[in-house]
C-alpha positions in Angstrom: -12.3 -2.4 -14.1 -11.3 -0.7 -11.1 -8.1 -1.8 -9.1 -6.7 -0.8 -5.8 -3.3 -0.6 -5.0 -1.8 -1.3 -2.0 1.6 -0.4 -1.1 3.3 -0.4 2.2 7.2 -0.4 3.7 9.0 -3.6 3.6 9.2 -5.3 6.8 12.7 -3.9 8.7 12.2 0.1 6.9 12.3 2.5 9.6 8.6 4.3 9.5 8.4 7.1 11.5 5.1 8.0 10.5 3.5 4.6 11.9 5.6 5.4 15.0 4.3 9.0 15.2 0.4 7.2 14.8 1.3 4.5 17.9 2.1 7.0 20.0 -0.7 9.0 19.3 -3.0 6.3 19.9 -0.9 5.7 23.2 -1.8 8.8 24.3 -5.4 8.8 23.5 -5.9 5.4 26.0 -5.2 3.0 23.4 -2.8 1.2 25.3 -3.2 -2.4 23.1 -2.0 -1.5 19.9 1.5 -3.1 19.4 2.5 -1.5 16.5 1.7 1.0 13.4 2.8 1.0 9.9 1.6 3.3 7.3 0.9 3.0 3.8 -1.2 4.3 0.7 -3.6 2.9 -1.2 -4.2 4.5 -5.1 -7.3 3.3 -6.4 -7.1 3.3 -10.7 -10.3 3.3 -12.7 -9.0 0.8 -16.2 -10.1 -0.5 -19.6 -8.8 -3.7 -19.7 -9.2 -6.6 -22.6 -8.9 -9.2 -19.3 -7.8 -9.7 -15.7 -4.5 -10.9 -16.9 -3.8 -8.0 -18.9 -4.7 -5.6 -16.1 -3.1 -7.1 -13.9 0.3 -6.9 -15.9 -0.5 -3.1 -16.6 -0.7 -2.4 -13.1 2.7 -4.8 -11.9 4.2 -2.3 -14.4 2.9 1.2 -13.1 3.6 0.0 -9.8 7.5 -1.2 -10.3 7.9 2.0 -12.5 6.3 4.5 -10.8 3.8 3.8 -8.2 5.9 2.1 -5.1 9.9 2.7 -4.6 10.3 -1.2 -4.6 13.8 -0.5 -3.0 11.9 0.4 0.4 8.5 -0.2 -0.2 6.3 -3.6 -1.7 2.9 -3.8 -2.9 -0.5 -5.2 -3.9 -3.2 -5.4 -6.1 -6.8 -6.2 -5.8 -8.9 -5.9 -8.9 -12.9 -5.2 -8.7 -15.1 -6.1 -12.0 
């Protein structure tokens, strides 16, 4: 299975990188964008009995190690 995980700042988290990207874009004529916020995206190739058991492997590598839950939440989309 392969799985992609999302995993952005929590809404009200200061993120001066997506401010450093709006202005960019600003200044390159793209006066419409409203706002930026950055993020990463780890994509895991898994061996996995199920769906339901990957998915609770990958809820636990992402609360203990993957995304600082204090500041940051996540997602997971898994591809058979």
């Amino acid at each position: 299975m392969r799985a992609i995980v999302n995993i952005y700042l929590k809404d009200g988290v200061l993120d001066p990188q997506g401010k450093a990207v709006h202005h960019a874009l600003d200044s390159l004529g793209f006066s419409g964008v409203q706002s930026v916020r950055v993020g990463k995206q780890i994509v895991i190739e898994l061996k996995a009995a199920d769906r339901e058991s990957a998915m609770r492997e990958l809820e636990e590598m992402s609360e203990a190690l993957l995304a600082n839950t204090v500041i940051e939440d996540y997602n997971i989309e898994i591809e058979e």
